[in-house]
Backbone as numpy.savetxt, mean C-alpha at the origin, in Angstrom:
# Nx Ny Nz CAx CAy CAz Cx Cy Cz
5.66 -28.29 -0.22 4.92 -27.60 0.83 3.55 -27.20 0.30
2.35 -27.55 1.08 0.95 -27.40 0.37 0.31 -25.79 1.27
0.13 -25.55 0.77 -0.70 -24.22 1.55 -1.99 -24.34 1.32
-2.73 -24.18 2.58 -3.95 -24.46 3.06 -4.75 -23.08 3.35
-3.95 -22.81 4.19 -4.93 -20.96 4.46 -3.57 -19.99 4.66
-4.41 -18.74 4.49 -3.36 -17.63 4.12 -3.89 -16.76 5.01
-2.85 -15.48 5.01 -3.05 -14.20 5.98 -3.17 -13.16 5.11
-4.37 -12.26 4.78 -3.65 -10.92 3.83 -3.82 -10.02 4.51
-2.96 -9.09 4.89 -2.58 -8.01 5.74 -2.63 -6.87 4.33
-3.71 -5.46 4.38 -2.70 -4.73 3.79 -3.63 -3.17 4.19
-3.44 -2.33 3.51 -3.79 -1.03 3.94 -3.71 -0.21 2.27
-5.38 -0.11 2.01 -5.23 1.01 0.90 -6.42 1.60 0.73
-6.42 2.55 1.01 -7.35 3.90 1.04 -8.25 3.62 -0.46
-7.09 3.79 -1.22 -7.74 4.29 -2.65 -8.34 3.28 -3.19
-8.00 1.35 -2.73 -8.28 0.40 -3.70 -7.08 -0.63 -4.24
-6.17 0.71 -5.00 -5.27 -0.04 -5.56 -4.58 -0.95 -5.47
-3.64 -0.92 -3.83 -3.32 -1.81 -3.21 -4.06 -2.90 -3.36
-5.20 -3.43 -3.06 -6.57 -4.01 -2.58 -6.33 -5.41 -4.13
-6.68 -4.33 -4.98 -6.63 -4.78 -6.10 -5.35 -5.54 -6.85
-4.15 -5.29 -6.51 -2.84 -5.93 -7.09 -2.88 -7.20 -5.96
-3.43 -7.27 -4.46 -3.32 -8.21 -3.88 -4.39 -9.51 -4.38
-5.46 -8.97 -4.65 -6.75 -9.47 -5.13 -6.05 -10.56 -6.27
-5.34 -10.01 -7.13 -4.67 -10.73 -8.48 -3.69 -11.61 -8.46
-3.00 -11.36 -7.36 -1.95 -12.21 -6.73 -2.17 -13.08 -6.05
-3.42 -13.66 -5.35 -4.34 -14.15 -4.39 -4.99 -15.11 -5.82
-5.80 -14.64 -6.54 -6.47 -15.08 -7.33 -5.49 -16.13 -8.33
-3.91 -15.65 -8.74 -3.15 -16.66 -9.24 -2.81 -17.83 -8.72
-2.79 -17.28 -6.96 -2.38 -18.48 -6.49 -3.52 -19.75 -6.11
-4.50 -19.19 -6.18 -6.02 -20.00 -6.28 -5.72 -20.58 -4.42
-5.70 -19.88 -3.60 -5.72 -20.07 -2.27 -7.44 -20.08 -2.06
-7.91 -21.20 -1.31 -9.63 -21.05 -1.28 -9.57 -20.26 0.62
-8.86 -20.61 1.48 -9.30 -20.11 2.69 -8.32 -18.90 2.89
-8.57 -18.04 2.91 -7.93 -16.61 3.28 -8.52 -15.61 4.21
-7.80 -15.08 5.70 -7.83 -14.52 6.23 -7.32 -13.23 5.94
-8.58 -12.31 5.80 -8.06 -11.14 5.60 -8.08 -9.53 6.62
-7.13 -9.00 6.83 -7.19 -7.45 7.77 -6.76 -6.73 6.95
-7.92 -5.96 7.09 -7.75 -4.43 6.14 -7.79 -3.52 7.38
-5.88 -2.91 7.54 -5.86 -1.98 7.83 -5.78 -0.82 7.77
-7.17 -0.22 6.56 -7.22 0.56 5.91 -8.19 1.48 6.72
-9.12 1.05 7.89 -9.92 1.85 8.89 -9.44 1.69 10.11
-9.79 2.92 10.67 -9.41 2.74 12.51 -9.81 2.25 13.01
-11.21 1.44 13.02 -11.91 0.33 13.42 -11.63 -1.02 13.36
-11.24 -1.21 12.23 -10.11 -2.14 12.17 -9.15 -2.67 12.99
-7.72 -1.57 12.86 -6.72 -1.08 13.43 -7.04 -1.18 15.00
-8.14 -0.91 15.43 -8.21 -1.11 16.95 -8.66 -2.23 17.04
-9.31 -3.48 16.95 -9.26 -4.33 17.28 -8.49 -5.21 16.41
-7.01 -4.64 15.63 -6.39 -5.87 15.23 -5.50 -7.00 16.29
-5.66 -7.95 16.04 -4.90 -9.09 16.54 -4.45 -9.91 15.19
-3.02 -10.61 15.55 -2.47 -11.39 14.28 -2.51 -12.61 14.86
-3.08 -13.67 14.19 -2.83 -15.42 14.63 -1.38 -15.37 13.99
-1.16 -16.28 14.29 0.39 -16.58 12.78 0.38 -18.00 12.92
-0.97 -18.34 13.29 -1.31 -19.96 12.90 -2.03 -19.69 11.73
-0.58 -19.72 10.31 -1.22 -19.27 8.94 0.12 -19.83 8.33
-0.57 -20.93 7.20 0.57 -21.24 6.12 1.57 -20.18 5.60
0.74 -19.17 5.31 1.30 -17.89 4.53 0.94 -16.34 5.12
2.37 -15.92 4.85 1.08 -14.12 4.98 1.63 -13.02 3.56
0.67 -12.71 3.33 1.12 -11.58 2.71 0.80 -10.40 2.65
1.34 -9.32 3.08 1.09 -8.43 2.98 1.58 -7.03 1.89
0.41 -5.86 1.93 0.40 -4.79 0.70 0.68 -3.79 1.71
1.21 -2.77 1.03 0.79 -1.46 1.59 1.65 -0.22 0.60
0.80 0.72 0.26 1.15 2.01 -0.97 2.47 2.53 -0.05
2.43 2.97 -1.14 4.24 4.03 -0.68 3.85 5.76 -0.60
3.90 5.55 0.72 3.53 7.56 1.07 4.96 7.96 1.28
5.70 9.12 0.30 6.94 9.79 0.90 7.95 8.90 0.72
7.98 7.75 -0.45 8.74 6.81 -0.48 9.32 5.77 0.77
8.38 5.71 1.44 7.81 4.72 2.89 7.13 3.98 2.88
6.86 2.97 3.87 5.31 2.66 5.00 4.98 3.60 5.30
3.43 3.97 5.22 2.81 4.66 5.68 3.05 4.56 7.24
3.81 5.29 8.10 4.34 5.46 9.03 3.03 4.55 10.40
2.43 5.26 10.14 0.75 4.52 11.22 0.34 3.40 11.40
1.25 2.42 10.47 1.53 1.23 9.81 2.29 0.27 11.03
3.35 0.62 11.40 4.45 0.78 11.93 3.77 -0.36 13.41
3.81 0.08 14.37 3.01 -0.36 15.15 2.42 -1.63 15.24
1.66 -1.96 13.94 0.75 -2.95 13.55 1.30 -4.37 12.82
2.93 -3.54 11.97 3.24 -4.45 11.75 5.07 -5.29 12.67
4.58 -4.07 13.52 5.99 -4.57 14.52 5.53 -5.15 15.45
3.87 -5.76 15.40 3.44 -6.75 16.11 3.18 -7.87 16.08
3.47 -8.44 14.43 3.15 -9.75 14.22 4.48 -10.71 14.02
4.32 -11.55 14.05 5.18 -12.83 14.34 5.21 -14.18 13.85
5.84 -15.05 13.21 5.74 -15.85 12.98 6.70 -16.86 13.36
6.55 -18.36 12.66 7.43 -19.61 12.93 7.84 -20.13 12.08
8.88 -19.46 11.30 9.82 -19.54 9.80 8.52 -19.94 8.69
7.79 -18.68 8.79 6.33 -18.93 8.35 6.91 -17.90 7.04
6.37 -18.41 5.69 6.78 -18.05 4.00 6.23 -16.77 4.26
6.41 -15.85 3.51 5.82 -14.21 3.61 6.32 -13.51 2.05
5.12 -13.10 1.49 5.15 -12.40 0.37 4.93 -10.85 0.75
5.85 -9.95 0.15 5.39 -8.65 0.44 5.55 -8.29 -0.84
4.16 -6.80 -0.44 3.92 -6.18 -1.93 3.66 -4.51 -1.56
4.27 -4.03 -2.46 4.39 -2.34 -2.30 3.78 -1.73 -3.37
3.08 -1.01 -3.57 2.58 -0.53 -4.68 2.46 1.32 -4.21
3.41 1.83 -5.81 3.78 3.37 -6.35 2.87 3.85 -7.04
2.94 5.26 -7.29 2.76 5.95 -8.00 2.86 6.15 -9.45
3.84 5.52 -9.57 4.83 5.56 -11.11 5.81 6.99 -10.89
6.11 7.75 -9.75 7.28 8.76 -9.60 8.46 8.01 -9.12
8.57 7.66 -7.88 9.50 6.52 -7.59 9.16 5.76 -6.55
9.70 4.18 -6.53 8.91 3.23 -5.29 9.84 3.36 -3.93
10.81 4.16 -3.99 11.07 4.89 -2.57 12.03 3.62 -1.97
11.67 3.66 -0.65 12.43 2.29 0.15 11.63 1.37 0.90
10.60 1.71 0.72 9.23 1.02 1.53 9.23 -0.65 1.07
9.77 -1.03 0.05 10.05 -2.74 0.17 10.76 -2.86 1.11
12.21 -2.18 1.02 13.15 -2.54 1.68 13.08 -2.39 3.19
11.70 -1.79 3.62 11.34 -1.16 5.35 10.76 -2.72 5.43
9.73 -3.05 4.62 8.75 -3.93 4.90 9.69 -5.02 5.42
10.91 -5.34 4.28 11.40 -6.51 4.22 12.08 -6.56 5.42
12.77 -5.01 6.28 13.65 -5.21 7.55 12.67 -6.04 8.59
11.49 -5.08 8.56 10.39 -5.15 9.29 10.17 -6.49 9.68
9.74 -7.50 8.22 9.29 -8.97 8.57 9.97 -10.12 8.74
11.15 -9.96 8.10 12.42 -10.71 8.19 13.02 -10.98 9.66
12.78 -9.95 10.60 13.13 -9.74 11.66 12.27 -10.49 12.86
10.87 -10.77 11.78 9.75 -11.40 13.46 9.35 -12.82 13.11
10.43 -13.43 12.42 9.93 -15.16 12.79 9.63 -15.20 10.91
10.08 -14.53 10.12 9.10 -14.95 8.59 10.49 -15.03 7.53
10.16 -16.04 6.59 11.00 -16.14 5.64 10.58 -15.63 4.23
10.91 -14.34 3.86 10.72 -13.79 3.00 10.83 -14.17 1.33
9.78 -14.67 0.48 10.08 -15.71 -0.65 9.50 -15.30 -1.92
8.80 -13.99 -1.79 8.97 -13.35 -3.05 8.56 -11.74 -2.28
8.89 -10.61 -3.68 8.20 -9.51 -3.06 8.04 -8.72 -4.37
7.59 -7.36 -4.32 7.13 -6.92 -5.41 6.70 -5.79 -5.39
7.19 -4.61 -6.44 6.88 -2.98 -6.18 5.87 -2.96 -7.66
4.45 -2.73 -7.29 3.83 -2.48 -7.87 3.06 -1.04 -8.22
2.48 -0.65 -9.91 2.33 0.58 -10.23 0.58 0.75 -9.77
0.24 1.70 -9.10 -1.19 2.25 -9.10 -1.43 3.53 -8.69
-2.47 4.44 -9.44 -2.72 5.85 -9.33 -2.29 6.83 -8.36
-1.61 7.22 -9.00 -0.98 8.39 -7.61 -1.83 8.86 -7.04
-1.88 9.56 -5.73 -2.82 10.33 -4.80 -3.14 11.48 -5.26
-2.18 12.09 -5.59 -2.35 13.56 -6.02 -2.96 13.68 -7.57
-2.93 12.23 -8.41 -3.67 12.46 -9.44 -5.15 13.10 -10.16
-4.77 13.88 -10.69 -6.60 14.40 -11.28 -6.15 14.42 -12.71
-7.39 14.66 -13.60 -7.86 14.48 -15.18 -6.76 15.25 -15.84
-6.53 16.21 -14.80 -5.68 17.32 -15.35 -3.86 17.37 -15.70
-3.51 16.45 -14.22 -2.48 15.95 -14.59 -2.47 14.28 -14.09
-2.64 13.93 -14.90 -3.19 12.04 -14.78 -2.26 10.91 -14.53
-1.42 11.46 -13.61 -0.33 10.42 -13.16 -0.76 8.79 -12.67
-0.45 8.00 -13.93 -0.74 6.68 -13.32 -2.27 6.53 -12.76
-3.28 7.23 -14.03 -4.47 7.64 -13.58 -5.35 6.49 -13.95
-4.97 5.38 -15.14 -5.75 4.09 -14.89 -5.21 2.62 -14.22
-4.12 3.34 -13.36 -3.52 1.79 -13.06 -3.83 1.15 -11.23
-3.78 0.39 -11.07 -3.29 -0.69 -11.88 -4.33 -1.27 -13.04
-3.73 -1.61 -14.41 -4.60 -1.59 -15.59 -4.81 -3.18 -15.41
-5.45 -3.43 -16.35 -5.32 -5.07 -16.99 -3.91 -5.40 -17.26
-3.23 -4.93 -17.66 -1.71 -5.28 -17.46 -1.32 -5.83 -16.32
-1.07 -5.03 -15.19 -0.64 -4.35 -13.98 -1.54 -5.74 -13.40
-2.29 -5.95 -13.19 -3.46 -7.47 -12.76 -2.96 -8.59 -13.04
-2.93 -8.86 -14.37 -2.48 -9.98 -15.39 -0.52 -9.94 -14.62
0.42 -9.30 -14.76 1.44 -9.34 -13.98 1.55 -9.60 -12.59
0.12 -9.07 -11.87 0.15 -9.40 -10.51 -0.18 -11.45 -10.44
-1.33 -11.80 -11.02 -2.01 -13.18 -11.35 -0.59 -13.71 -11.88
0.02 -13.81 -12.96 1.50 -14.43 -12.48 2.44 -14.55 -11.98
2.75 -13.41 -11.13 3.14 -13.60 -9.83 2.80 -14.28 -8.86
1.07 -14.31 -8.86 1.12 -15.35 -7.96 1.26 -16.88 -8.05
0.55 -17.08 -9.43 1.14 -18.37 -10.22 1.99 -19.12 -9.99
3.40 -17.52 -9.69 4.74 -18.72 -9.79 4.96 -18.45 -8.24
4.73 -18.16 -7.52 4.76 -18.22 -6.39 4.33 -19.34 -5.80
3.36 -19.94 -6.37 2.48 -20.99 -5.81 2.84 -21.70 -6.29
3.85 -22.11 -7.56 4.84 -23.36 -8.42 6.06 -23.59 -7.15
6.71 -22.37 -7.07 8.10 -21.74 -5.75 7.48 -22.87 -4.63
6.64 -22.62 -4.28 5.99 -23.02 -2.59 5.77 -24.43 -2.37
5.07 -24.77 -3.97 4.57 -26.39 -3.60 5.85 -27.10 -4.04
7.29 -26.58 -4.63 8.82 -27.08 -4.92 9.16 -26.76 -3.25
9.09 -26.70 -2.63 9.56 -26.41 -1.26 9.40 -27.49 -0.33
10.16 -28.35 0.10 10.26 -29.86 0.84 10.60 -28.86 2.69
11.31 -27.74 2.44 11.99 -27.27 3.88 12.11 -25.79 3.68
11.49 -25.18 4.30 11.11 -23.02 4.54 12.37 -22.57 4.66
13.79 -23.51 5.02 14.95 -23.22 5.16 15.93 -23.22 4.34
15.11 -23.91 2.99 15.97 -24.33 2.23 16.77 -22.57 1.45
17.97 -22.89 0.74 18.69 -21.86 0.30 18.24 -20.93 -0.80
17.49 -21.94 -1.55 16.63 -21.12 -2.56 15.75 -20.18 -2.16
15.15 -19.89 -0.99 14.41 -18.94 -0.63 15.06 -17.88 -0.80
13.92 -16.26 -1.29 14.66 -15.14 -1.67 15.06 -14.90 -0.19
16.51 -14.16 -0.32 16.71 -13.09 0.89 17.18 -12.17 -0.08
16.47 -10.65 0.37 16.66 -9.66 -0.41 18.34 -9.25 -0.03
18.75 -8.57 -1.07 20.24 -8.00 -0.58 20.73 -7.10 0.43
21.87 -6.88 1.01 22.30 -6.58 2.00 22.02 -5.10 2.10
22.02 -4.30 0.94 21.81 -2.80 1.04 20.53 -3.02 1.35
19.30 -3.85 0.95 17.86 -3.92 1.42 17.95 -3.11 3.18
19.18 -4.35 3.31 18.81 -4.52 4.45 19.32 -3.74 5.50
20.09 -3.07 4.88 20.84 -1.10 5.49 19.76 -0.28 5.70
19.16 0.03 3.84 18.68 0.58 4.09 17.02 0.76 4.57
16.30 -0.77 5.17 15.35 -0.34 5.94 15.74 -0.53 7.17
17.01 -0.68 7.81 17.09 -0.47 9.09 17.18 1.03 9.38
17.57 1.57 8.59 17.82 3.15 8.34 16.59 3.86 8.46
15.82 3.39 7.62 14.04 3.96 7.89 13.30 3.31 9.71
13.45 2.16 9.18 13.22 2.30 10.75 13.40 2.64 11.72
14.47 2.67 11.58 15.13 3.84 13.22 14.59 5.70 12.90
14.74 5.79 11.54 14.36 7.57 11.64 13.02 7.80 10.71
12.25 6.46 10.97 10.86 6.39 10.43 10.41 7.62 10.89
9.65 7.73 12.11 9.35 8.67 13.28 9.68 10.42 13.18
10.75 10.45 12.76 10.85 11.69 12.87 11.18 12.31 11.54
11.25 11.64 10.46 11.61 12.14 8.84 9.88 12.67 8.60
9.88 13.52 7.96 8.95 14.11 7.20 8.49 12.79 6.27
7.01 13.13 5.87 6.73 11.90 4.97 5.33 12.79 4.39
4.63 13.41 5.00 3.37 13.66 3.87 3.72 15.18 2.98
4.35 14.61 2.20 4.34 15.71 1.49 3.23 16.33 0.26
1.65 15.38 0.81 0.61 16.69 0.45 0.58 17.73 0.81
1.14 18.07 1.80 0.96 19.29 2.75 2.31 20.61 1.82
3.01 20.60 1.26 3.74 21.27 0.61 3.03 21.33 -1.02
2.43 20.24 -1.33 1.61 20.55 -2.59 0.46 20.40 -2.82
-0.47 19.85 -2.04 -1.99 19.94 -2.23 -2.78 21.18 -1.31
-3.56 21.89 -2.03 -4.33 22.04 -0.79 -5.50 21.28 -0.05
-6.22 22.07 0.93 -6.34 21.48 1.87 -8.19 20.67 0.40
-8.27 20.12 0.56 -9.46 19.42 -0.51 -10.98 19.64 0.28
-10.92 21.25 -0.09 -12.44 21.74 0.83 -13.69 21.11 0.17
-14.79 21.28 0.65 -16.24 20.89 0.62 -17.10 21.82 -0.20
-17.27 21.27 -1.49 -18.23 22.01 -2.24 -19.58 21.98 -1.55
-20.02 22.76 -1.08 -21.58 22.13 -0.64 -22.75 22.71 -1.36
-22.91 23.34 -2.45 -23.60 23.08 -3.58 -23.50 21.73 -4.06
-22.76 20.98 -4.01 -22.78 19.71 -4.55 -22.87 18.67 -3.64
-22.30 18.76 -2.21 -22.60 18.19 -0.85 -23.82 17.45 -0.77
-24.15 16.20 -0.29 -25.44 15.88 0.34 -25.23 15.47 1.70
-24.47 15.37 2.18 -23.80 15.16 3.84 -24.36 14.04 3.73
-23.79 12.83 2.75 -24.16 11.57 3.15 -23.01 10.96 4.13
-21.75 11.41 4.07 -20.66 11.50 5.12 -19.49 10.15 4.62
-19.81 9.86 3.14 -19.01 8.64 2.97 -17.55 9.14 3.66
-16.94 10.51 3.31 -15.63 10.83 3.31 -15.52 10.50 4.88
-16.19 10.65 5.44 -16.04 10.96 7.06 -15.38 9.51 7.48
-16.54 8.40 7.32 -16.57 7.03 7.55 -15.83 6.38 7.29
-14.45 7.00 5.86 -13.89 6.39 5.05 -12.61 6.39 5.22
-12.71 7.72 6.10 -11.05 8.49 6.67 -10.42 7.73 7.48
-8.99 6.91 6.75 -8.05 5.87 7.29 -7.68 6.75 8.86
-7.77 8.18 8.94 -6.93 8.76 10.06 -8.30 9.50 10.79
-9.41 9.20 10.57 -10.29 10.14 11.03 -10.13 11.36 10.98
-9.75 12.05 10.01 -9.33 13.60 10.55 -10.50 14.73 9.56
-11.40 13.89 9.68 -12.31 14.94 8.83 -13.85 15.23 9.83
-14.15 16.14 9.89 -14.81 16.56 11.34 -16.39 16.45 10.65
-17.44 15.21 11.69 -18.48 15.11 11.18 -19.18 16.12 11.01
-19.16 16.93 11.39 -20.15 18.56 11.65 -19.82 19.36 10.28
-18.51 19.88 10.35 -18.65 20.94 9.44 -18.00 19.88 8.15
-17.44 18.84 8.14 -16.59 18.38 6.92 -15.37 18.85 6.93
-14.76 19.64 7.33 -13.55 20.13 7.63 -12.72 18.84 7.58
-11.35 19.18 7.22 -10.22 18.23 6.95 -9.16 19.15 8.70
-8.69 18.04 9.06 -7.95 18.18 10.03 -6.52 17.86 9.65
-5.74 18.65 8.74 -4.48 18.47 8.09 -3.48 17.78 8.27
-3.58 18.16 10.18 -2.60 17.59 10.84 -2.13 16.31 10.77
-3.40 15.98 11.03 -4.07 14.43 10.95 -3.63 13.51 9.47
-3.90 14.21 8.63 -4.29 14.21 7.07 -2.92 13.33 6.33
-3.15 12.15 5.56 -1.82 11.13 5.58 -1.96 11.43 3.81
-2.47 12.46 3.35 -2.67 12.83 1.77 -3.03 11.79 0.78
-3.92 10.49 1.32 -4.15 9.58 0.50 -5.37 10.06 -0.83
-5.98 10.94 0.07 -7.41 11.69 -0.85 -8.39 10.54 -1.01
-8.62 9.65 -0.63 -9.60 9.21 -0.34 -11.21 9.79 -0.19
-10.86 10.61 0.34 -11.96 11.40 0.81 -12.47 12.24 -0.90
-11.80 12.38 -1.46 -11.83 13.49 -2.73 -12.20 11.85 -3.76
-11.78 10.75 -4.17 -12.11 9.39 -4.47 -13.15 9.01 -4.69
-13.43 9.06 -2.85 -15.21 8.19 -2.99 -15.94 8.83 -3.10
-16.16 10.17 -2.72 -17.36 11.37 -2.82 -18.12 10.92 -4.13
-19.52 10.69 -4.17 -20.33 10.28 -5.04 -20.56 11.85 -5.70
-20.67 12.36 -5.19 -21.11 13.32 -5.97 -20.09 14.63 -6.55
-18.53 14.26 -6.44 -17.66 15.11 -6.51 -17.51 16.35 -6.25
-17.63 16.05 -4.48 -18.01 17.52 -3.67 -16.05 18.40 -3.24
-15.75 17.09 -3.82 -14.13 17.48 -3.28 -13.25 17.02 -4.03
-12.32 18.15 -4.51 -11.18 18.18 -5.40 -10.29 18.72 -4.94
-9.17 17.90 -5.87 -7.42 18.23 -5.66 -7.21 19.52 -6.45
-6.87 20.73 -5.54 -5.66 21.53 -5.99 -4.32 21.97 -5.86
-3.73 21.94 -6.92 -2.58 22.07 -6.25 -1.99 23.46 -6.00
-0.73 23.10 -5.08 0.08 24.35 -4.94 0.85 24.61 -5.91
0.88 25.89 -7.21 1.98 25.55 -7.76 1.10 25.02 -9.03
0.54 25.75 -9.53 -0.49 24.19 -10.14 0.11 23.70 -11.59
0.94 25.35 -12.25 1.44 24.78 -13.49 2.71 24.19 -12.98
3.61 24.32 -12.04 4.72 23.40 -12.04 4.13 22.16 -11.75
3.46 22.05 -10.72 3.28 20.41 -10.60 2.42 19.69 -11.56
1.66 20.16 -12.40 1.18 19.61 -13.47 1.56 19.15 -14.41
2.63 20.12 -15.18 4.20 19.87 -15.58 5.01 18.98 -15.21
5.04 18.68 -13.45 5.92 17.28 -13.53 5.44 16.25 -13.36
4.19 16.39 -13.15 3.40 15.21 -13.13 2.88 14.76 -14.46
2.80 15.05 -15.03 2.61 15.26 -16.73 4.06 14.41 -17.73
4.78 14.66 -17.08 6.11 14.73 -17.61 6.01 13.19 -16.87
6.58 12.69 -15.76 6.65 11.84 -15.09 5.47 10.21 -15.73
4.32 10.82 -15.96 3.51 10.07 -16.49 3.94 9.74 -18.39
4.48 10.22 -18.39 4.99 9.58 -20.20 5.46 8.10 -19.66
6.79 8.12 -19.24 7.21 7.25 -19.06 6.57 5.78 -17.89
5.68 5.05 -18.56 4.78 4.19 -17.49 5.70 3.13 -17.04
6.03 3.39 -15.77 6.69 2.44 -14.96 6.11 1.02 -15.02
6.61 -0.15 -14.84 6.51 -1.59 -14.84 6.43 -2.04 -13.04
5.99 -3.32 -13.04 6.16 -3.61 -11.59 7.45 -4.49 -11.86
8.33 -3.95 -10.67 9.86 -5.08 -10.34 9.33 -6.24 -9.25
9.07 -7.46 -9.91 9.19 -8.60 -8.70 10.07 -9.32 -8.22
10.81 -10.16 -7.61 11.65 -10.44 -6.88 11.32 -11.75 -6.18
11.35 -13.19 -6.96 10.58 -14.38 -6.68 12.14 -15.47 -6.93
């Protein structure tokens, strides 16, 4: 089976995501690629999916050990015709949650044959200098693991005479419990749990130039052009907004600051690996 053009679907505030797909893309040396970043609301409102596409693959970070719930929607709209599908999840390094196993209910279910997938490590949200959880990843490691992944993915694909054949991955049956399980109580389970440990990431404006990157940048819009104000409600704790600020007008504090520093501290000794599944 030759692959000609591809689909990359993914959603990441911070980059990271962006970047493990970038490497995985780059192994497989695909030259025509269609890409949606549904990482802005601008985006997101005029997405449409062709699934006149050799391949798709899609990323998306793990909020609350999930899909970013907002997600949901966008990807219970696309479809395919026993069309190959790589999915990729990328953690924190605390834990990668069940968000493969959502993705995998998710795509398995709309026309796609699922043939590799992969929980990858990159900088936690809540990370700062102070407690530096997974604060340079994904590293040159973390890249170099993603680039052979795609490698052998693209060995997997062009060994493929029939999309039906038996060798294709199907993830296991608990996968497949437990993202039917998230999907049905996606909706109403709690999931941003910045809101129990960050505060709200106010506006230095001694340091402010109201160039408004944070504003423009906000996956949920919830940051108010006028005063800069964060709209919490709204607020999906990616920190983005605290990220791109050129001039580091906005920082993470936490609630709690020596316990969570402490376990975030603690948690970061041990540097998690990415699990792939090809």
């Amino acid at each position: 089976m030759k692959i000609e053009k591809a689909t990359l679907i993914y959603f990441s505030p911070t980059l990271s995501t962006k970047k493990i797909l970038n490497a995985i893309v780059k192994g497989m040396n695909i030259e025509t690629i269609n890409e949606i970043n549904l990482t802005t609301k601008k985006n997101r409102d005029k997405f449409e999916y062709n699934n006149k596409t050799d391949l798709l693959i899609i990323g998306v970070p793990v909020y609350g050990a999930r899909i970013p719930k907002d997600l949901y929607p966008y990807l219970k709209a696309i479809y395919g015709n026993i069309t190959p599908a790589i999915l990729v999840t990328v953690f924190g390094n605390v834990s990668k949650g069940f968000a493969l196993s959502e993705l995998y209910t998710l795509v398995s279910k709309r026309g796609f044959k699922v043939i590799a997938m992969g929980d990858f490590i990159g900088r936690h949200s809540f990370a700062t200098e102070k407690a530096p959880l997974a604060f340079d990843r994904p590293n040159i490691e973390d890249l170099q693991i993603a680039k052979n992944f795609g490698e052998n993915i693209i060995q997997k694909i062009q060994n493929i005479d029939n999309i039906e054949k038996k060798d294709i991955i199907h993830q296991c049956v608990s996968s497949k419990i437990i993202g039917n399980f998230f999907n049905i109580f996606h909706t109403i389970l709690p999931q941003n749990s910045n809101k129990t440990v960050i505060k709200e990431p106010v506006v230095d404006y001694n340091k402010c130039t109201k160039c408004k990157i944070c504003v423009d940048g906000c996956p949920k819009q919830a940051i108010n052009t006028d005063t800069l104000e964060i709209e919490m409600d709204l607020c999906i704790g990616c920190f983005r907004c605290v990220r791109c600020c050129p001039e580091g007008a906005r920082k993470i504090v936490y609630k709690g600051d020596k316990f969570v520093r402490a376990f975030f501290n603690k948690e970061n000794i041990m540097q998690k690996k990415a699990e792939i599944f090809i």
